[in-house]
C-alpha positions, 0 to 999 in steps of 0.5 A: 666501471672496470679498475686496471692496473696500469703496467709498470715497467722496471724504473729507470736507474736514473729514478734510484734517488726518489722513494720507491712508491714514486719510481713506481708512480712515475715509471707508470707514467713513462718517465725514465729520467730525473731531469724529466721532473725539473719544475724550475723555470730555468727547465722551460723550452726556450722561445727560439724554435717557435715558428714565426716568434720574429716577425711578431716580436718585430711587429710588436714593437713597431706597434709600441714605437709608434704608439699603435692602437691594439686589439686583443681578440680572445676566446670565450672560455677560460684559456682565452679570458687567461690568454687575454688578460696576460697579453693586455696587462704585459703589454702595457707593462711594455710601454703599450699605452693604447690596449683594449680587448675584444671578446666575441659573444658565442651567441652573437659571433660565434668562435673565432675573428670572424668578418663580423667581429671585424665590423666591431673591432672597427669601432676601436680604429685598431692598428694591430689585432692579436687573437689569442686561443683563436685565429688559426682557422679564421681566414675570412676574418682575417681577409677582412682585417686586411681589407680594413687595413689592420695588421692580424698577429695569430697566437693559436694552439688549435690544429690548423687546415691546410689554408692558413690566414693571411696574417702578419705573423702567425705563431702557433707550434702545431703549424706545419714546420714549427719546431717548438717540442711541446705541441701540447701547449695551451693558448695561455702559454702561447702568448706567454712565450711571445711575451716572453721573446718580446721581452728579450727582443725589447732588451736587446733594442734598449726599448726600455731604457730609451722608454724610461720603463722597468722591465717586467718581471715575467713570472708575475704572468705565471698565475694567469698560465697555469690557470689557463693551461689547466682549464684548457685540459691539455696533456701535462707535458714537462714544459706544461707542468713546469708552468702550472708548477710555478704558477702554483706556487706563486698563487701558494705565495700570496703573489697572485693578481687581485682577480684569481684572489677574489676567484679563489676565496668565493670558491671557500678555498685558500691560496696557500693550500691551492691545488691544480685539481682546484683550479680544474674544479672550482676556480676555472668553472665560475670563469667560464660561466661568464663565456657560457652563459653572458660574456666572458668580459666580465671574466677578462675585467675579474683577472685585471682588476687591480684591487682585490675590492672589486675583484671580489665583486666580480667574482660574486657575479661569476660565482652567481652566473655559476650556479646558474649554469649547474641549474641549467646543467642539471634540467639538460642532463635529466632531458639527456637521460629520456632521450638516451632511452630512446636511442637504446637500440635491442641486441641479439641477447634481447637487452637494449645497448645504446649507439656507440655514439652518443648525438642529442638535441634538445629545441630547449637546450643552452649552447653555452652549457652544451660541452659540459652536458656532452662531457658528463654523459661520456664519463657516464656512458663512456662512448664519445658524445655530441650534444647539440643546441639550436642558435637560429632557425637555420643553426645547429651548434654542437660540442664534442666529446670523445674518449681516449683511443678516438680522435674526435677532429678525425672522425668530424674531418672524416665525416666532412670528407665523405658527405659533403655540405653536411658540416657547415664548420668544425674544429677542435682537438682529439678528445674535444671538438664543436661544429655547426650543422643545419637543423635538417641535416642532423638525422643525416650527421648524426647516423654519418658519425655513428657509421664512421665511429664503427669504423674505429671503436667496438662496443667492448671498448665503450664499457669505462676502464679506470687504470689505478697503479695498484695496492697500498701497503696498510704502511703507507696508508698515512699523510707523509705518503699523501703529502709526498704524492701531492708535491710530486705533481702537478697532476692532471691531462695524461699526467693521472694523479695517483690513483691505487685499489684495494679491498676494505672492510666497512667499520661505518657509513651514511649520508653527508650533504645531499648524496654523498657517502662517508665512510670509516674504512679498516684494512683488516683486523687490528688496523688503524681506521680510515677516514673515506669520503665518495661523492655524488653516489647513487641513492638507490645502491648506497647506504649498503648496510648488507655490504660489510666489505668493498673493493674501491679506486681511490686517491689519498686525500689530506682533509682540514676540518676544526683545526686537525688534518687527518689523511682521507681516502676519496672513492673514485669508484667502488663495489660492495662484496654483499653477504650472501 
């Protein structure tokens, strides 16, 4: 892994009132005025430029008017078991009295409203359907609604094709003329702002008044927002970060839904100190393991509970599918690494190199686990991967990783261009993606997506580059600078948590837990001994008792431990400077 140094243009005159280790960090990140920091709700992008934010508020309220049937159709992931419990509980605190939800199982249906989640969608006799994080590539299912005679309203966020469905309303701010500014928005934050126009547009009819119901706070919707939108690991964008910020400090407040409660404390973490990186790393993983490895219904029922009683059990059955899903992670990744020498190919030097692009399949491997097992062997190998499962004799479904630089629907568009027939369906964003092939089909693919990667990175690019916005000064190594960083976020997608370098001396080291290494760290004679801690460290390189001294990546960390809070550096990477 090589640490670079982000540049750092001159801060704007515009930053002057913040410390100059934020001018710093927030220049980095290409903010050049103050008001691109504004966190309060009042700073959210108004509804108004949303594409097609009238016909749904309109056919929204017919469907509350006339007392009409609603189906909610989710995703099975975070994002969509988010999306799905914020349209269903503002519904009804709308007046809706006749609302259910409907999540396709990915082993039985796959993604998206397809003809036959339609053929199960019947069951429920619905006037209205809403797909929420899906529907904008889904023009069968949709034809099919139709045909039924049930009105399909689309709230998306994913890139559509050209066709779009034939839908009542579609709302998706990457449609073709949508004016909405922020293209980054997750699905979550979608049908929040639909709700959000809903709400006014009701208020401007006197549906509340005429209906005798209080209009709904819509900040009580903030927690299932920024969930969702970290989960999904969309770019924080101003209007992005404004939403995990106020979600966030609801949930630090106590005014979170009983489910993110229950989710929160199986984790062993607490609300009040609840970070965004908490709810990437700990909260959102034990919701997905209901999508990946069941159904993500029991994930949407956790987020409506209204009794933390049973959103706590829930929760134990997510955390216990969970655990689960690591055990099947870890059997994957240890038959993903054999494979892997197989695929080394010799250079000219006589050394083996892997292929710039990383395609796997395994008859024995878990499609719902296949997004993660790609995405841990990108941050290993640094190249873009797709890792494949079968899900029938005649499927293979695959999941997408890619690293920054490379558009990884391009390449799959472009690959779909020039062999025809060879994708069966595919979809996604630029740095994740899924697509389905025919088993006979993948030695062909996969040299296809190897031939067109070639066409876009080099090998020089595939070595791991970790950007750190530099050195600390032995003064600013505290817990007044920790907290100050940690305030300043939300940290997350293209909006980096501050990440510094430098040279330490190692005072002590050994193993805590199973392979992680704690270490006593000083900067130089006389200074004050750090606290640091690395995780999931390689056994083979560490405990280094011939390292007296490491250049490391680091974050600054405020760890809580017996009652005393002491400020801890966490290793991203390091290297020891070995005696010689």
């Amino acid at each position: 892994m090589i640490i670079k140094q982000r540049p750092v243009p001159v801060a704007s005159d515009t930053l002057n009132n913040l410390a100059p280790i934020l001018q710093r960090i927030y220049s980095a990140r290409g903010v050049v005025d103050e008001a691109e920091l504004d966190k309060r709700l009042q700073a959210l992008l108004p509804f108004n430029t949303l594409m097609g934010i009238d016909k749904a508020c309109a056919r929204l309220e017919q469907a509350l008017r006339l007392q009409q049937k609603i189906l909610i159709v989710g995703d099975f992931d975070a994002d969509g078991a988010t999306s799905s419990a914020l349209a269903i509980s503002a519904l009804r605190a709308m007046g809706a009295s006749q609302v259910e939800f409907l999540v396709p199982n990915r082993f039985a249906f796959g993604y998206g409203l397809t003809p036959g989640l339609i053929e199960v969608a019947k069951k429920w006799h619905p006037d209205l359907i809403i797909t929420v994080d899906n529907g904008i590539a889904s023009i069968d299912g949709v034809d099919a609604a139709n045909a039924a005679g049930i009105d399909v309203l689309v709230t998306d966020h994913h890139l559509p094709a050209e066709t779009l469905p034939n839908a009542c309303a579609i709302v998706n701010p990457n449609q073709v003329g949508c004016c909405f500014p922020s293209k980054a928005i997750a699905g979550v934050g979608v049908i929040f702002y639909v709700m959000l126009a809903l709400r006014r547009h009701l208020v401007e009819c006197d549906w509340f008044k005429s209906a005798q119901i209080p209009e709904p706070n819509m900040a009580q919707f903030l927690d299932l927002v920024a969930l969702g939108t970290v989960a999904d690991v969309v770019p924080l964008d101003k209007n992005n970060r404004i939403l995990v910020h106020q979600g966030l400090e609801r949930i630090r407040q106590g005014l979170c839904r009983p489910g993110i409660q229950g989710l929160i404390k199986i984790s062993g973490r607490k609300c009040e100190t609840l970070r965004e990186s908490d709810l990437g790393f700990a909260i959102a993983p034990r919701l997905n393991a209901a999508g990946r490895l069941d159904d993500m219904s029991l994930g949407i029922e956790c987020l409506l509970s209204d009794t933390l009683e049973k959103a706590s059990l829930l929760a134990g059955e997510l955390d216990e599918l969970n655990s689960e899903r690591r055990k099947i992670e870890l059997e994957m990744k240890d038959q993903a690494l054999l494979a892997l020498d197989k695929l080394a190919l010799p250079t000219a030097q006589g050394s083996a190199s892997l292929p710039i692009a990383l395609c796997l399949f395994d008859q024995s491997w878990h499609q719902g686990v296949i997004g993660i097992l790609a995405g841990r062997l990108k941050e290993r190998y640094h190249r873009p991967v797709l890792a494949f499962a079968a899900s029938s004799e005649t499927e293979l479904k695959g999941s997408a990783r890619s690293i920054p630089g490379l558009n990884i629907r391009d390449v799959l568009a472009a690959v779909d261009r020039d062999n025809p027939g060879l994708i069966t369906k595919f979809g996604g964003h630029a740095m994740a993606a899924g697509l389905s092939l025919h088993p006979d089909a993948f030695p062909a693919f996969r040299q296809a997506l190897i031939t067109e990667v070639s066409n876009h990175l080099d090998l020089s690019q595939c070595k791991g580059e970790l950007l750190s916005d530099g050195g600390l000064q032995t003064s600013e190594l505290n817990l007044d600078i920790a907290r100050l960083l940690q305030n300043a976020g939300p940290w997350g997608q293209q909006f980096p948590e501050p990440l510094f370098d430098d040279e330490f001396e190692i005072l002590d080291q050994r193993i805590v837990g199973q392979n992680h290494l704690k270490l006593t760290l000083a900067r130089g004679l006389g200074s004050e001994p750090l606290d640091a801690i690395a995780f999931n460290i390689d056994l083979k390189e560490w405990p280094n008792h011939r390292a007296r001294s490491l250049h490391a990546a680091y974050k600054l960390d405020i760890n809580e431990y017996n009652g005393r809070t002491r400020l801890q550096l966490m290793l991203v990477t390091m290297k020891a400077n070995l005696e010689p």
